[in-house]
N, C-alpha and C positions, 0 to 999 in steps of 0.2 A: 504493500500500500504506500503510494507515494503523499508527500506534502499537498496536493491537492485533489485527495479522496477527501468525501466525506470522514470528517474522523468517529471510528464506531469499530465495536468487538469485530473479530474476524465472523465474516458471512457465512453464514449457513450456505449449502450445496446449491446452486439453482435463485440465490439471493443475486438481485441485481446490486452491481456497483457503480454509482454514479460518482463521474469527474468531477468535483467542485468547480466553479469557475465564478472568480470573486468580484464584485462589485467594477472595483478599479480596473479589472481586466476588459471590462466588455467594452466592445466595438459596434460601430452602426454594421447593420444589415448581418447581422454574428446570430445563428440560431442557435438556442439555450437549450438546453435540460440540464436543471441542477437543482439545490434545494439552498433556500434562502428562508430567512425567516423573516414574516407577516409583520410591519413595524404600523401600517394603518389600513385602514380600510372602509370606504365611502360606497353607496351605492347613491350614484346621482342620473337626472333624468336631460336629455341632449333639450336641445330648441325643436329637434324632430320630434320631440316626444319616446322617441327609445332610450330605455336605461340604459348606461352601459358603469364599470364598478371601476374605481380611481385609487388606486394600491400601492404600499408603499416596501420596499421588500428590501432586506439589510444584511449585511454581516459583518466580520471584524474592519472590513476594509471600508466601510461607508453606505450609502443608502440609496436607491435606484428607482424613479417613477416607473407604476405598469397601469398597463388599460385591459380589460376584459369586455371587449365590444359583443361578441358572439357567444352564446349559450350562456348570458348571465345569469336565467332562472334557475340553471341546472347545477352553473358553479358555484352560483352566492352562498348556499346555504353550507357549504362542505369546508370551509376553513373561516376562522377569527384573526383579528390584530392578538400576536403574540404564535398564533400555529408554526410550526416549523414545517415545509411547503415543499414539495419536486412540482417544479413546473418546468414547462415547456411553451417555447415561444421563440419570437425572434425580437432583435434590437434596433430601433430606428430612431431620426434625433426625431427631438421635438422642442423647439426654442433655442437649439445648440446644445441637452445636454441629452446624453442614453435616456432612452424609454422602450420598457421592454412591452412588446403583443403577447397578451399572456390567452394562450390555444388552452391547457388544460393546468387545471391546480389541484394536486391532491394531498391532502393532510397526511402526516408524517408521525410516527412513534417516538419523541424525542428522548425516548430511556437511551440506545444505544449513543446518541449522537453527541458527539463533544460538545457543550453550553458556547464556550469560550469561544469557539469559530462566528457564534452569530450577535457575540456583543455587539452593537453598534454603535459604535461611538457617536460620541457627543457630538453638535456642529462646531464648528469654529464660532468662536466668541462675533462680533457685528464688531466693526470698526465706532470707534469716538465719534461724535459727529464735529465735523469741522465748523468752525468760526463763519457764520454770512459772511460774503465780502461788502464790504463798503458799497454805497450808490457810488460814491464815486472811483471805483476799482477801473481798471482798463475793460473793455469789451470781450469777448471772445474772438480768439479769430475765427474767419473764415477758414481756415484750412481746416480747423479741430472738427471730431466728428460730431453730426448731428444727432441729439440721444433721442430714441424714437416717442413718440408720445404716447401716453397708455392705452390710447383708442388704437393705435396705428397695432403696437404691439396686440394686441388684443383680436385684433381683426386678422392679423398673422397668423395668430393662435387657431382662430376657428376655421381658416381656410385650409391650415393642413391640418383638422379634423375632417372635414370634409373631401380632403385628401385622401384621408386613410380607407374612406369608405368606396372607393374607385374597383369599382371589379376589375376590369381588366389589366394582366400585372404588366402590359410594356405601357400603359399609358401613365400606370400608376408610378413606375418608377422613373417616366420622363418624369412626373410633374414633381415630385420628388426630387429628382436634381437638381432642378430650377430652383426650389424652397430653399434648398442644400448650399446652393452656389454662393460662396462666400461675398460677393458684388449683393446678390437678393437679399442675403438674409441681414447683408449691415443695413442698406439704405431701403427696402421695402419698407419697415414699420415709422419710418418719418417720411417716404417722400410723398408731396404731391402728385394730383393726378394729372394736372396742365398749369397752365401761367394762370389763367384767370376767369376760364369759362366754368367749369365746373370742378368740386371735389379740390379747391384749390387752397388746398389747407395743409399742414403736417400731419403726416396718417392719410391723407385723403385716398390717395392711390388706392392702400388698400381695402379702406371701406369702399371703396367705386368696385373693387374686384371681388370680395366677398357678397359684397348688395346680386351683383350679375349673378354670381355664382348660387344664389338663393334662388332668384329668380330662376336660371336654368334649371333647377330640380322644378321649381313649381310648374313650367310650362314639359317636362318632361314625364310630370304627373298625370298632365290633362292630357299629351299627346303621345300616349306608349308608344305610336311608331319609334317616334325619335331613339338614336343611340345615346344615352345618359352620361355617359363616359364620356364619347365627344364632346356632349354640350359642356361636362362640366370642364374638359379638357380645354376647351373655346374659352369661356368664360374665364378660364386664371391668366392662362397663355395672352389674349390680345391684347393688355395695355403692359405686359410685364416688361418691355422693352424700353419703358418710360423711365425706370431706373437708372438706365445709362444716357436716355435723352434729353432728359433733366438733371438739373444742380441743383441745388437751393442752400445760399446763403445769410444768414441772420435775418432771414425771411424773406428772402429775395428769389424768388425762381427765376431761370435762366436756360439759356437754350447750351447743351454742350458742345464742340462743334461737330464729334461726332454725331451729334442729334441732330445739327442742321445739314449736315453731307446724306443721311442715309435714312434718319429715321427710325422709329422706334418700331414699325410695320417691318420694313425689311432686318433691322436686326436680331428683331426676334424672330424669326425665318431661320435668319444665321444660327443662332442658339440651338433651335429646336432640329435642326441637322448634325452640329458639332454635339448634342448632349446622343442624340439617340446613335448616332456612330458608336458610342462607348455602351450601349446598353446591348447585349446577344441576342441576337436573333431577332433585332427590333423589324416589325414588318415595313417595305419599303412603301406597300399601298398606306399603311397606319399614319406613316408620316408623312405622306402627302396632303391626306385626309384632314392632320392638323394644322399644317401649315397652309392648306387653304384657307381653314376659320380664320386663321393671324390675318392673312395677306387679303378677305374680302369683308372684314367686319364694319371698316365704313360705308360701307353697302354701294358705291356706287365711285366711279372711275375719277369725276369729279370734284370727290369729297378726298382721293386720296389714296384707295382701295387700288391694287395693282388690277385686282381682279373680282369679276361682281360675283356675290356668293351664288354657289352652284350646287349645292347638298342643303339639305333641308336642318343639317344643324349648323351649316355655317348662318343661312340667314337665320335662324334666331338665335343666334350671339349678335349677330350684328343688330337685331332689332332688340333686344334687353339690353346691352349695349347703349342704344339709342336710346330708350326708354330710362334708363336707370342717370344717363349723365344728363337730358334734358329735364328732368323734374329737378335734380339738383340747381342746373344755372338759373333755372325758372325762379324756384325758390329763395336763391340768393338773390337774383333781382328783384323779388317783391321787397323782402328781408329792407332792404337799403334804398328802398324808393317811400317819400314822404307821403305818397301819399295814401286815401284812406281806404276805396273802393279799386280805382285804375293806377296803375303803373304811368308815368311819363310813357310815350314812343320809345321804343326800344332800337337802339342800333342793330346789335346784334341778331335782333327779330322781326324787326320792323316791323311792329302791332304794341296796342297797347295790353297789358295783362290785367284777367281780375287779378284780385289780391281780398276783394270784400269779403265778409261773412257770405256763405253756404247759404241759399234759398232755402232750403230743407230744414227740417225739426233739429237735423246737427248745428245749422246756426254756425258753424267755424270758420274761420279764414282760414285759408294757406298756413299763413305762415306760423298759425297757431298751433298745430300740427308737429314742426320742427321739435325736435328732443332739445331740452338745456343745454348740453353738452353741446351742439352742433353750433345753437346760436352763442351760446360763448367764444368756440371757435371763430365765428365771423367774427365777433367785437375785437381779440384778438389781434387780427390779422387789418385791422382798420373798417371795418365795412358796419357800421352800429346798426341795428335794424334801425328805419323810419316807426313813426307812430302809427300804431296800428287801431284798426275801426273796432269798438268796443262788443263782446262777443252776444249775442242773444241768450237770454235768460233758458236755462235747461228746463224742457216740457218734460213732465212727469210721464215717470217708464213708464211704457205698457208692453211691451213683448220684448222678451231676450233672444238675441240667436247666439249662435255660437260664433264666432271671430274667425276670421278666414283660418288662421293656426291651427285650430283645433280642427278644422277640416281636412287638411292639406298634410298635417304633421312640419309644419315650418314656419317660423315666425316673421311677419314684415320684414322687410328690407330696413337696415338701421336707417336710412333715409329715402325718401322718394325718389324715382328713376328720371333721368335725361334723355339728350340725345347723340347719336354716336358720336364716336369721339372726337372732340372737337378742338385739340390742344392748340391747334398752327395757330404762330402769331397774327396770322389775318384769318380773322372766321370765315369761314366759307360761306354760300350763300345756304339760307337753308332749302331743306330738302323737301320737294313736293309731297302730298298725301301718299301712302301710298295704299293699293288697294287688295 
């Protein structure tokens, strides 16, 4: 028996021996069977409405997150915080650190098993907290990095949840690399999603890419045809090339110049070639298939699109797309316009906008609507909302329904949708009805 067996009496005849393999050791994409001991354990419920169990698993060497997405009803009840566990799974990041897929968990006899191997140590102590600096301290620079804002991170978080639930495994492990790619994973959770039309905030990006990506299961709900995997593949993929096509500055977005030479449409093209090269046996129709969605999601030649969608899931990434960035710039122009029913003329849309209270017994405006968080974000960034028309007094309930979530299993989009992507510094004209 080597230093990295389980330590226990010698085995009986036909007893399995299982390899220890300790905390500190494990790698991404590294498939597990070993036995770790149960340090927490949560049973919580997704935005889908699916439970899935949030576990914490330890031994002398440190403490390792796991997820049990599949057969939770059957695994919950079989082990507690404190069991000593063989489980099986594999290991993938999640925010940059090990997170193990926990397939099966089975409680354990802890008489034979040495205590001492699954001490967990303590955390390290939390650093001092340093001294504010002065108002009048130097600035930051511009070169230092941008730390991501809790929204941005946040919305990172739930997109590769919704990652992990991707059936197919060459799509699953593109989109994975992307998340992976040390470029994504610094500047996804601060960047913006354009200079000024919509999502034009820190974090924005990602919530514009998570909102689509909600959207694509819902219209993937309503429309079985569709392949779901594509759509959701669509929907992370088409603005992720805005991370290199954009900078942002002490609040300043910028065009990079590889962003003005090439674009965030054809670089992500480039990516999604150079990632699936390195993946086995990736299918050459599968990545075609994807980088059509990238290459036709502004739906039209004029807007931008090298090529007009031609598969039934490229156009609807390009129209949730559309939908998900125009309610955003919609809303920000109500947001910032004085006045109380109509918008001023808009440039960019050339029509005035309601913005009034709701004709209907809801009585709400627009922009009444918007989450705290979002309109903080605008103050922020300079943009204070105008004075808004005072809300109609609420008529007493007479019937409940159920809320589109509980239908659907998926919750609202963290904000209302736009129109496709509309980053270029000169907006395009907009785009006809279409039918």
């Amino acid at each position: 028996m080597t230093s990295n067996d389980v330590h226990s009496n010698d085995p009986a005849p036909g007893d399995e021996v299982v390899r220890k393999i300790y905390v500190r050791d494990l790698r991404d994409k590294q498939p597990v069977h070993t036995v770790f001991k149960v340090t927490r354990k949560t049973r919580t419920t997704a935005r889908s409405g699916k439970a899935f169990l949030v576990v914490g698993l330890g031994d002398r060497t440190g403490e390792v997150d796991a997820r049990v997405f599949d057969q939770v009803d059957a695994l919950d009840p079989g082990f507690q915080t404190g069991d000593l566990v063989l489980i099986r799974g594999h290991v993938t990041q999640f925010q940059g650190k090990p997170q193990i897929l926990l397939e099966s968990v089975d409680r354990l006899d802890p008489e034979p098993i040495d205590p001492a191997e699954f001490e967990v140590p303590p955390p390290p102590p939390a650093p001092a907290p340093t001294a504010t600096p002065p108002a009048s301290a130097a600035p930051r620079s511009s070169h230092e990095p941008v730390r991501p804002t809790p929204d941005g991170a946040r919305a990172v978080a739930q997109i590769r949840e919704l990652v992990e639930r991707v059936g197919d495994p060459h799509v699953k492990a593109l989109l994975l690399a992307f998340l992976d790619d040390p470029i994504v994973a610094q500047r996804l959770p601060a960047a913006p999603a354009a200079k000024g039309i919509h999502h034009a905030h820190r974090g924005g990006l990602a919530e514009h890419i998570l909102s689509v990506m909600r959207l694509g299961q819902r219209v993937a709900d309503h429309y079985p045809v569709l392949d779901r995997d594509l759509v959701m593949a669509g929907a992370l993929l088409h603005d992720i090339g805005k991370v290199q096509e954009l900078a942002w500055d002490g609040g300043n977005t910028r065009y990079t110049d590889e962003g003005r030479l090439v674009g965030h449409i054809v670089m992500t093209a480039q990516a999604i070639r150079e990632k699936a090269s390195r993946i086995p046996g990736f299918p050459p129709l599968l990545e075609a298939h994807l980088t059509h969605s990238v290459l036709a999601h502004h739906g039209q030649l004029e807007y931008g699109s090298p090529k007009l969608p031609m598969t039934l899931e490229a156009y609807v990434v390009h129209a949730i797309d559309s939908l998900d960035s125009r309610i955003d710039s919609w809303l920000d122009l109500m947001s910032r316009d004085p006045g109380e029913t109509w918008t001023e003329q808009t440039k960019l849309y050339e029509r005035h906008l309601w913005k009034g209270p709701s004709p209907t017994s809801r009585g709400r405006a627009p922009v009444e609507g918007r989450s705290r968080r979002a309109e903080k974000r605008k103050r922020q960034r300079g943009g204070a909302p105008g004075p808004q028309a005072p809300s109609a007094p609420a008529p007493a309930p007479k019937l409940s329904f159920k809320p589109l979530e509980a239908l659907t299993g998926e919750p609202p989009p963290a904000a209302p949708p736009p129109a496709a992507d509309e980053s270029a510094e000169t907006p395009a004209p907009e785009r006809p009805p279409e039918g």
